[in-house]
C-alpha positions in Angstrom: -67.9 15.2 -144.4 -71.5 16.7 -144.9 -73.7 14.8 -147.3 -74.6 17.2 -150.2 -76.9 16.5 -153.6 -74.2 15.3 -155.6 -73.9 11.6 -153.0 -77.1 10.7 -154.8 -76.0 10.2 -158.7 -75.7 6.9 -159.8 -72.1 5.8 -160.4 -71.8 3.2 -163.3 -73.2 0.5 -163.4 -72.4 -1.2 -160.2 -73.9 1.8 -158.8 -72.6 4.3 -155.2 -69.4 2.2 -154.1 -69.5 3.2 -149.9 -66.5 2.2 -147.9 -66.9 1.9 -144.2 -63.8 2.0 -142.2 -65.0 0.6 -139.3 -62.6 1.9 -136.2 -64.6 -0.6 -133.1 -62.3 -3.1 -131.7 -65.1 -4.9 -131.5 -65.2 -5.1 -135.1 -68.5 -7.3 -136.3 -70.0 -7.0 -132.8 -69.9 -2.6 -132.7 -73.1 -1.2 -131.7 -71.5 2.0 -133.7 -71.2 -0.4 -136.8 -74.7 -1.7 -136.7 -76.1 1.8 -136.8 -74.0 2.6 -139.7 -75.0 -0.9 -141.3 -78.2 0.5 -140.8 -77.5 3.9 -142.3 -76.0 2.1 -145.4 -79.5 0.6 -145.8 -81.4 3.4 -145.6 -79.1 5.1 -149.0 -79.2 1.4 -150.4 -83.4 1.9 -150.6 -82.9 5.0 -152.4 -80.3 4.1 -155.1 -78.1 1.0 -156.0 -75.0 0.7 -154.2 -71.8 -1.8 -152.6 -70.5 -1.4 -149.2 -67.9 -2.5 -148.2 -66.5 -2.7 -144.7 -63.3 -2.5 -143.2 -62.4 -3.8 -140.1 -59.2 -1.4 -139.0 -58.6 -3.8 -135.9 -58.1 -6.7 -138.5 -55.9 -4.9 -140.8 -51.9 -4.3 -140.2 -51.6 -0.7 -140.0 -48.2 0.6 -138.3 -47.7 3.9 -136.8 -46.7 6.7 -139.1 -43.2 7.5 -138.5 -42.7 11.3 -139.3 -40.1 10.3 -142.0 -42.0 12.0 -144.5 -40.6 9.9 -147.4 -44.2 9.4 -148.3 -43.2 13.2 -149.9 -39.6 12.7 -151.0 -38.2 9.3 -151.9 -41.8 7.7 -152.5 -44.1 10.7 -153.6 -47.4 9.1 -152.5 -46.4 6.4 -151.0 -45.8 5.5 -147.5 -42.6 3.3 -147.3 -43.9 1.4 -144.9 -45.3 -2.6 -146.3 -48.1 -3.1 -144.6 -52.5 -2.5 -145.2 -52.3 0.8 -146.1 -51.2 0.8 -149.8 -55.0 -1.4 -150.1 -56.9 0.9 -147.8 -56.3 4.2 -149.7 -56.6 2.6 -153.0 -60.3 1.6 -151.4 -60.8 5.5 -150.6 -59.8 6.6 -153.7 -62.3 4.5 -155.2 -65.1 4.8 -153.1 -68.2 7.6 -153.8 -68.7 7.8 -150.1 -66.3 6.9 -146.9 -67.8 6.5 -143.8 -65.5 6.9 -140.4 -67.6 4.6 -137.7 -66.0 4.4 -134.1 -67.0 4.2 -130.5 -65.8 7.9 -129.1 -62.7 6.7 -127.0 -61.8 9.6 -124.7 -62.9 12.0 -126.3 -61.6 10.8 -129.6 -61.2 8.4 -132.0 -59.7 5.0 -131.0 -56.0 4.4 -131.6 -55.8 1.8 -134.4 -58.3 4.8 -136.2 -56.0 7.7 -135.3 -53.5 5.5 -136.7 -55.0 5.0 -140.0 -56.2 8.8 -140.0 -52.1 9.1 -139.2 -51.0 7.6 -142.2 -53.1 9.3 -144.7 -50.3 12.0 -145.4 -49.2 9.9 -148.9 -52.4 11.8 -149.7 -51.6 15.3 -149.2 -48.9 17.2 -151.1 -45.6 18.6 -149.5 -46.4 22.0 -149.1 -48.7 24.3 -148.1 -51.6 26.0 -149.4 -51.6 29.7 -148.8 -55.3 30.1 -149.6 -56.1 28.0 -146.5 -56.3 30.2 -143.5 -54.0 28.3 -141.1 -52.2 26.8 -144.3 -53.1 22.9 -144.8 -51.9 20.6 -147.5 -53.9 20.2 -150.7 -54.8 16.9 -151.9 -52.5 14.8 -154.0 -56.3 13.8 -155.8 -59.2 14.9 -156.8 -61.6 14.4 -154.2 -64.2 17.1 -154.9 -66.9 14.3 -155.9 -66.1 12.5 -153.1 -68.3 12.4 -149.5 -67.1 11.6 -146.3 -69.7 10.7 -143.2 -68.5 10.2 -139.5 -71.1 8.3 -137.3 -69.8 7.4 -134.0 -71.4 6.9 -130.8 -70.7 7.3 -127.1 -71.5 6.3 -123.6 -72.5 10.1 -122.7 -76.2 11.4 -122.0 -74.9 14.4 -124.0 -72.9 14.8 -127.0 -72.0 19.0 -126.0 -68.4 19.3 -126.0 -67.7 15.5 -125.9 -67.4 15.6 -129.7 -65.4 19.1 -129.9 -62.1 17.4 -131.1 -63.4 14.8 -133.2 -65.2 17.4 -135.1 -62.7 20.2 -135.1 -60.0 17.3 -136.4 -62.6 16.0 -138.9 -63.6 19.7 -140.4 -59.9 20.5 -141.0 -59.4 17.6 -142.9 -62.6 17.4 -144.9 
């Protein structure tokens, strides 16, 4: 989820597409979200892009059940009818995703966890042996793809507070 050289290429026309899924309750009103407005400004002064923002408190995003049928009966697809279907289709298509959340104990706050939950349409069914603690590859190509967290807290110190959003943020990405 590190930015790297290939984030600043211009994409089409319409230029970088950047999805914010933004994890506050507070949604508009997130001092974590106006930093990352802010960060989203900064990239926009250096090339042409659309942001969008996602509000994951506004959307209807049900807890992943452990059926896995989002690997059998559905390959890809969670059987579950709710925001989800629209919210991966906007990370597949976005050049950048950025996770912005308030830390909430420790980690990220439930609706996100949630969301991060019911990403597993994403992943194939079974394991890849050239990962060392064997992960699931991606259903898609993602290799062009960046991902950004910014979050914030209420600590004088980020040491240690962030050890498990990071750790579950660099297995993923």
């Amino acid at each position: 989820y590190r930015l790297g050289a290939a984030m600043h290429r211009k994409i089409g026309a319409a230029g970088m597409k950047i999805l914010v899924l933004n994890g506050s309750p507070k949604t508009e009103n997130s001092n974590t979200l106006k930093l990352t407005e802010s960060f989203c400004k900064g990239i926009g002064q250096a090339e042409e892009t659309q942001t969008e923002i996602v509000h994951v408190y506004q959307k209807k995003i049900q807890d992943c059940r452990g059926c896995f049928r989002c690997w059998s009966a559905t390959p890809g697809e969670c059987c579950q009818q709710d925001d989800m279907a629209q919210i991966v289709g906007k990370i597949l298509e976005a050049d950048l995703v950025i996770w912005s959340f308030p830390l909430y104990y420790f980690s990220l706050p439930s609706r996100l966890k949630a969301l991060l939950d019911r990403l597993l349409p994403m992943n194939l069914p079974f394991m890849d042996s050239k990962q060392e603690s064997g992960g699931h590859p991606s259903r898609y190509d993602l290799s062009g793809k960046r991902f950004v967290v910014i979050s914030t807290c209420g600590f004088y110190t980020p040491l240690g507070n962030y050890a498990a959003v990071n750790a579950q943020f660099d297995r993923i990405y």
